[in-house]
C-alpha positions in Angstrom: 88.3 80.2 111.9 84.7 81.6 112.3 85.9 84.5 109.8 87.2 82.6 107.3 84.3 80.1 107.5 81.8 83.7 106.9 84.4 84.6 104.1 84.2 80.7 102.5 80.1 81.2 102.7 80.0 84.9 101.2 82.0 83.5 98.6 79.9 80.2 97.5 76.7 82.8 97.8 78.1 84.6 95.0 79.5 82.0 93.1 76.0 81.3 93.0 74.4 84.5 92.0 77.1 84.4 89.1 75.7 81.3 88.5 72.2 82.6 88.5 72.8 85.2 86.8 74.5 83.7 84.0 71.2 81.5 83.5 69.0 84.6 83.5 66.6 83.7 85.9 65.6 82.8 89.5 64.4 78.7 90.3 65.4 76.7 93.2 67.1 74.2 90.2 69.0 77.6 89.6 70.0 78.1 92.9 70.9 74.6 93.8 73.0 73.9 90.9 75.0 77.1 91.4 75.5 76.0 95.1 76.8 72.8 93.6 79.0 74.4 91.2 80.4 76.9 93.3 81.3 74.4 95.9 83.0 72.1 93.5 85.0 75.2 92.0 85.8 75.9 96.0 87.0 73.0 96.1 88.8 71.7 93.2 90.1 75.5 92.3 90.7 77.2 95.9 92.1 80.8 95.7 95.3 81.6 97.5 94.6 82.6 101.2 94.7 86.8 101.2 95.3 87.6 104.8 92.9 90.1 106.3 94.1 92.6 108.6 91.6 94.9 109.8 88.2 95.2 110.2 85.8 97.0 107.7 84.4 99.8 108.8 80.9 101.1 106.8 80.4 105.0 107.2 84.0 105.6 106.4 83.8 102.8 103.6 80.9 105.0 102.2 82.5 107.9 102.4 84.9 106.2 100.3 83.0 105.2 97.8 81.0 108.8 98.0 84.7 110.5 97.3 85.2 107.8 94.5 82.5 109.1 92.7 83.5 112.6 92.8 87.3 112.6 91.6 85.8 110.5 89.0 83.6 112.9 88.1 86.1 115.9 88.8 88.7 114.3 86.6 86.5 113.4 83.3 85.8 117.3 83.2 88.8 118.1 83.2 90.3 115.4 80.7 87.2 116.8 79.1 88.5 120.3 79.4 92.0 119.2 78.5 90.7 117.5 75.3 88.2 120.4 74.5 90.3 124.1 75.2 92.4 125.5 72.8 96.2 125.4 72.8 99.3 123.1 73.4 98.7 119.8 75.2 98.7 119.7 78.8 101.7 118.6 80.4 102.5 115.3 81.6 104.7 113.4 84.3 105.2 110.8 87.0 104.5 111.6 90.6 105.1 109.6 93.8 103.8 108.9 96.7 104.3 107.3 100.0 101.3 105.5 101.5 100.7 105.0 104.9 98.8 101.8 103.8 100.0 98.6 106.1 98.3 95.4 104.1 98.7 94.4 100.6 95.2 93.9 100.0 94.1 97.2 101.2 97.5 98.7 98.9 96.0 96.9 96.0 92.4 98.3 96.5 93.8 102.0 96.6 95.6 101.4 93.8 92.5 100.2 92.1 91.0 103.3 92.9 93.8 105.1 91.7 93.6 103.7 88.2 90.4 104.1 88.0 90.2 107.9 88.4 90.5 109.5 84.7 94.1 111.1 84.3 96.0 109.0 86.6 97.8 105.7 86.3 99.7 103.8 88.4 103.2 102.8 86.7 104.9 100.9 89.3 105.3 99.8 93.4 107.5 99.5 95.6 105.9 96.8 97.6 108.1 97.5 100.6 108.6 100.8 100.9 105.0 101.6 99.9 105.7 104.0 97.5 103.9 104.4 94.3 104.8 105.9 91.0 101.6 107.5 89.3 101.5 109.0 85.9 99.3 112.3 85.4 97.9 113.8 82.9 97.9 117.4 84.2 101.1 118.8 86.0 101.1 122.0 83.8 100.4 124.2 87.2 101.7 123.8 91.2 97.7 123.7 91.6 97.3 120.4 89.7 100.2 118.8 91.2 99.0 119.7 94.6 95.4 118.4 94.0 96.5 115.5 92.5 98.9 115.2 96.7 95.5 116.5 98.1 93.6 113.4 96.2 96.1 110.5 97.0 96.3 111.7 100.5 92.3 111.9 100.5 92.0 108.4 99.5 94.7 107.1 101.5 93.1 108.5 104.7 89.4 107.2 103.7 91.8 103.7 103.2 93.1 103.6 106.6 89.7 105.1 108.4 87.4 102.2 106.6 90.0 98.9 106.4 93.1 99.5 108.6 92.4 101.3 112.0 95.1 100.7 114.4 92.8 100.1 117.0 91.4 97.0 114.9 94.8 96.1 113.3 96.1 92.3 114.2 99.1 91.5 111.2 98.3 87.9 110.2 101.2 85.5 110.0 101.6 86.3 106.3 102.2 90.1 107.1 105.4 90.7 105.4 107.0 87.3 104.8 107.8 87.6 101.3 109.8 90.5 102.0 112.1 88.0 104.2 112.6 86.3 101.9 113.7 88.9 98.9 115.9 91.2 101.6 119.4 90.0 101.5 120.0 91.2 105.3 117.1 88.8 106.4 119.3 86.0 104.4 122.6 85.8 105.8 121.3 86.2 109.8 119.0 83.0 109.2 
């Protein structure tokens, strides 16, 4: 309870600096009314509980966001490259991967991420067997499809290192239970 309780709080505060924000400046009248308003949104309009797993870890969460930043980087060149050279567009194609990620919210960030890196997108997910189809822009050479293995496999281990250690990993009682319910198997042995 005393995590969720810290989760309900860190939400209302920024509800509130929304709120604050959206009124352009600072005043206890400011800051009280969006305490008020985020409360009654917490309230009236509560968001679906998302079961957290793990325990977030900062250095590796860093380094995360520090690798972010440079496949970001790397990728616009070369989209920029791509766009710029001479010669017949590069070649394109779908990719897939298996991730090693355990929680759906920790799948949906890296997913984030990886539609947020230029020349990627992420097409479709198999929830259950963790696999994700990726579309990419460059596949012209073995080199590009290898970094584009190399990158996923980057991100997925910064994933795991900053959310999903196994040493902090407790499943909450939501872990999996839609996937009882959609497995045929599961349904005739109830």
């Amino acid at each position: 309870m005393k995590r969720e309780r810290i989760l309900q709080f860190g939400a209302l505060l920024w509800l509130m600096s929304v709120w604050i924000l959206l009124w352009g400046n600072v005043s206890w009248g400011n800051i009280l009314g969006g305490l008020a308003v985020g409360a009654i949104i917490m309230v009236l309009m509560p968001l679906p509980r998302v079961p957290v797993e793990g325990r977030v870890h900062f250095l590796p969460l860093l380094r995360l966001a520090v690798m972010f930043v440079f496949y970001s980087i790397q990728s616009s060149l070369q989209i920029a490259w791509l766009a710029l050279r001479p010669g017949p567009p590069p070649v394109t194609g779908v990719l897939r991967y298996q991730l090693g990620i355990k929680s759906d919210l920790v799948l949906t960030l890296c997913i984030d991420v990886l539609n947020l890196i230029p020349g990627t997108m992420v097409l479709e997910i198999d929830q259950v067997r963790r696999i994700v189809y990726v579309h990419v822009l460059d596949m012209g050479s073995q080199k590009a499809v290898s970094q584009f293995y190399r990158t996923v496999a980057q991100l997925e281990r910064l994933f795991i290192e900053a959310f999903e250690r196994d040493s902090d990993w407790k499943p909450s009682p939501w872990h999996n239970r839609d996937q009882q319910y959609d497995d045929p198997a599961q349904e005739g042995s109830s």
